[in-house]
C-alpha beads as a LAMMPS data file, in Angstrom:
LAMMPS data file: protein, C-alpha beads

114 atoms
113 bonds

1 atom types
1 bond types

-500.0 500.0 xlo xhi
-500.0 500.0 ylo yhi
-500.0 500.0 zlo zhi

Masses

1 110.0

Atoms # bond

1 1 1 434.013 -355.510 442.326
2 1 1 436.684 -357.835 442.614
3 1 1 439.425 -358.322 445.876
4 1 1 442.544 -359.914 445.510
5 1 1 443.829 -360.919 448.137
6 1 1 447.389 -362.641 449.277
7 1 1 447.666 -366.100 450.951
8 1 1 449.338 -364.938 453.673
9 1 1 446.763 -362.210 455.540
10 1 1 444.693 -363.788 457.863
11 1 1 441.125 -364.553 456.225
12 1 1 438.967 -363.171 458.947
13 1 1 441.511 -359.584 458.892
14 1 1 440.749 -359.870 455.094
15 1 1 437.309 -359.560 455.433
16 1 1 437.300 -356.563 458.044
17 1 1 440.042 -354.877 455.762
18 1 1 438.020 -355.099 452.777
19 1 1 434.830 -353.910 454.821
20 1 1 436.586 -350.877 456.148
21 1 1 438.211 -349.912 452.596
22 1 1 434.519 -350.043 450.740
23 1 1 432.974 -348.327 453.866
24 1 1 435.890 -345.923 453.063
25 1 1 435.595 -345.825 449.547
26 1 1 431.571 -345.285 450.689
27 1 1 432.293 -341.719 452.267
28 1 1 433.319 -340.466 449.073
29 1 1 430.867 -338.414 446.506
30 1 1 430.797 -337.715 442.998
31 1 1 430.332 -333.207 443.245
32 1 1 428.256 -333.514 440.343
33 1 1 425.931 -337.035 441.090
34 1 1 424.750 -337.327 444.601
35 1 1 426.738 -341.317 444.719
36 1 1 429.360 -342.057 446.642
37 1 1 431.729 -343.685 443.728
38 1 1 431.608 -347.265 445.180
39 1 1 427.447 -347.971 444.677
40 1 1 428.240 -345.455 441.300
41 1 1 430.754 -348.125 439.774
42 1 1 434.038 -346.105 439.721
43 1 1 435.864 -348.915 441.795
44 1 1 437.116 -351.811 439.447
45 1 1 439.181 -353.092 441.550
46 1 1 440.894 -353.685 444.973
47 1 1 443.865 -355.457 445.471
48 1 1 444.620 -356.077 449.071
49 1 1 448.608 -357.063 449.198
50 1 1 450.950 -357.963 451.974
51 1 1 452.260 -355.439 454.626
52 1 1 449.248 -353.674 454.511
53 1 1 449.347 -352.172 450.652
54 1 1 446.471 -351.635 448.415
55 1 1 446.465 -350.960 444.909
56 1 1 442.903 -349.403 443.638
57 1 1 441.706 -349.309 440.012
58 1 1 439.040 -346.947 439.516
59 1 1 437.507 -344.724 436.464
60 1 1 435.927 -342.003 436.386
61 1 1 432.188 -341.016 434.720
62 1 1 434.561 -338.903 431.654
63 1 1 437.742 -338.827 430.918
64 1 1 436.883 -334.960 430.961
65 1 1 435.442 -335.408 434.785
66 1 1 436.524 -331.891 436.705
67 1 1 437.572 -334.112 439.570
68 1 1 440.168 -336.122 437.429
69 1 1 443.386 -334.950 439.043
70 1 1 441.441 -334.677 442.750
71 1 1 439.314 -337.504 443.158
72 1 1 441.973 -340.204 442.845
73 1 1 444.103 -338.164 445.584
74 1 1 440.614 -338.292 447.403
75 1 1 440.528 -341.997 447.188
76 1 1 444.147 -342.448 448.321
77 1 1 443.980 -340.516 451.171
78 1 1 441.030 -341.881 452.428
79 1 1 441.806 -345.511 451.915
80 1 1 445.333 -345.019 453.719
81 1 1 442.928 -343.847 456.686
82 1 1 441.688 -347.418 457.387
83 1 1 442.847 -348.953 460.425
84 1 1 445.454 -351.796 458.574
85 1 1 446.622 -350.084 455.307
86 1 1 449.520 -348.458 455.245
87 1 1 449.723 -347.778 451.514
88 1 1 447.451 -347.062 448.818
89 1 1 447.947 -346.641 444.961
90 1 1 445.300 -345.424 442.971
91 1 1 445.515 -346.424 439.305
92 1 1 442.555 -344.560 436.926
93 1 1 441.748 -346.770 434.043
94 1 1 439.239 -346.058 431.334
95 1 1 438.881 -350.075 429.677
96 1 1 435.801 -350.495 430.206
97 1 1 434.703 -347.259 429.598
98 1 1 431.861 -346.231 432.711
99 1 1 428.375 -346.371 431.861
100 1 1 425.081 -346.136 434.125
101 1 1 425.292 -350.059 433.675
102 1 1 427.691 -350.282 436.483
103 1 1 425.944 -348.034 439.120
104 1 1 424.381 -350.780 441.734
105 1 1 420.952 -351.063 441.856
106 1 1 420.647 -348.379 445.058
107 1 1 421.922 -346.067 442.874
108 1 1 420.090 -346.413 440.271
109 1 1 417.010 -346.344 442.446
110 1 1 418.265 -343.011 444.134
111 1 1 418.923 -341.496 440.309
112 1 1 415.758 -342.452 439.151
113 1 1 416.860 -344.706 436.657
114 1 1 414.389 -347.877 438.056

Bonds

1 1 1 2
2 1 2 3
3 1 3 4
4 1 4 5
5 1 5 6
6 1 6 7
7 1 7 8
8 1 8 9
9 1 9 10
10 1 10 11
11 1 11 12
12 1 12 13
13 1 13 14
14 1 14 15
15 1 15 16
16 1 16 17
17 1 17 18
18 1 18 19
19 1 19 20
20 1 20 21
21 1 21 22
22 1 22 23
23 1 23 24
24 1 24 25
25 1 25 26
26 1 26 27
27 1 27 28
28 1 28 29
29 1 29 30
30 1 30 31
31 1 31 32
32 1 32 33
33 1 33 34
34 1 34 35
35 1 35 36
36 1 36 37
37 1 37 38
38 1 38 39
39 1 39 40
40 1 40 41
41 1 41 42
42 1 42 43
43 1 43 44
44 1 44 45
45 1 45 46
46 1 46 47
47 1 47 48
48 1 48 49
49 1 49 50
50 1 50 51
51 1 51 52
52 1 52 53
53 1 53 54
54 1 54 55
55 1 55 56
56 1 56 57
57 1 57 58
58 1 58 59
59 1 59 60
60 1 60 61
61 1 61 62
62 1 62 63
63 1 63 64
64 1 64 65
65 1 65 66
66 1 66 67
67 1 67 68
68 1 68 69
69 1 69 70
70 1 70 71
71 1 71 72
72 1 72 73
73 1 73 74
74 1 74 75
75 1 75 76
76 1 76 77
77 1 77 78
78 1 78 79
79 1 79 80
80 1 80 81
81 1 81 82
82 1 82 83
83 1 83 84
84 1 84 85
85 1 85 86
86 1 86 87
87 1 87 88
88 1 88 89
89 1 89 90
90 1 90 91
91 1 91 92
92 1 92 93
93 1 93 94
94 1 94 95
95 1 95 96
96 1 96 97
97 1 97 98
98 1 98 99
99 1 99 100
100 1 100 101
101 1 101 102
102 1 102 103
103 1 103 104
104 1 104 105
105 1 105 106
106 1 106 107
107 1 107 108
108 1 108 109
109 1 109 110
110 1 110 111
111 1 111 112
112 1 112 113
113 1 113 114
């Protein structure tokens, strides 16, 4: 998980922004694995800009996920929720493809893959 950030937030609103945002991004389930997608590994990246704008890149498990054309929407709405953004953009990006690799180990525990 990487946050970019821009030089001219203030560094201690940075950090409570980006805590919000994952709790955020937290609340939100996979229908088909019981994961919220942030611990699953669907969140590349989250770019924190100016003015409060944030610009997610996520995947998703298949490019053939049932959720494909929701989930993103999902994401966006809940993000632009959090107390500080005012703007979200959710881009879905399949480079690198998702594997089991990037689920964290909690959810690997809960999946019974450890």
């Amino acid at each position: 998980m990487i946050f970019s950030n821009t030089e001219n937030m203030d560094k201690e609103f940075k950090k409570q922004l980006e805590a919000s945002i994952i709790a955020a991004l937290k609340e939100i389930y996979d229908p088909e694995i019981p994961v919220d997608i942030f611990e699953l590994g669907l969140i590349y990246e989250v770019k924190i800009k100016d003015e409060g704008k944030v610009e997610i890149d996520m995947t998703l498990t298949s490019p053939n996920c049932p959720v494909a054309e929701s989930l993103p929407k999902d994401v966006k709405d809940k993000v632009e929720c959090v107390e500080g953004v005012n703007e979200c953009a959710v881009n879905i990006v399949f480079d690198p493809p998702w594997s089991k690799d990037m689920m964290s180990e909690e959810a690997q525990l809960e999946l019974g893959f450890l």
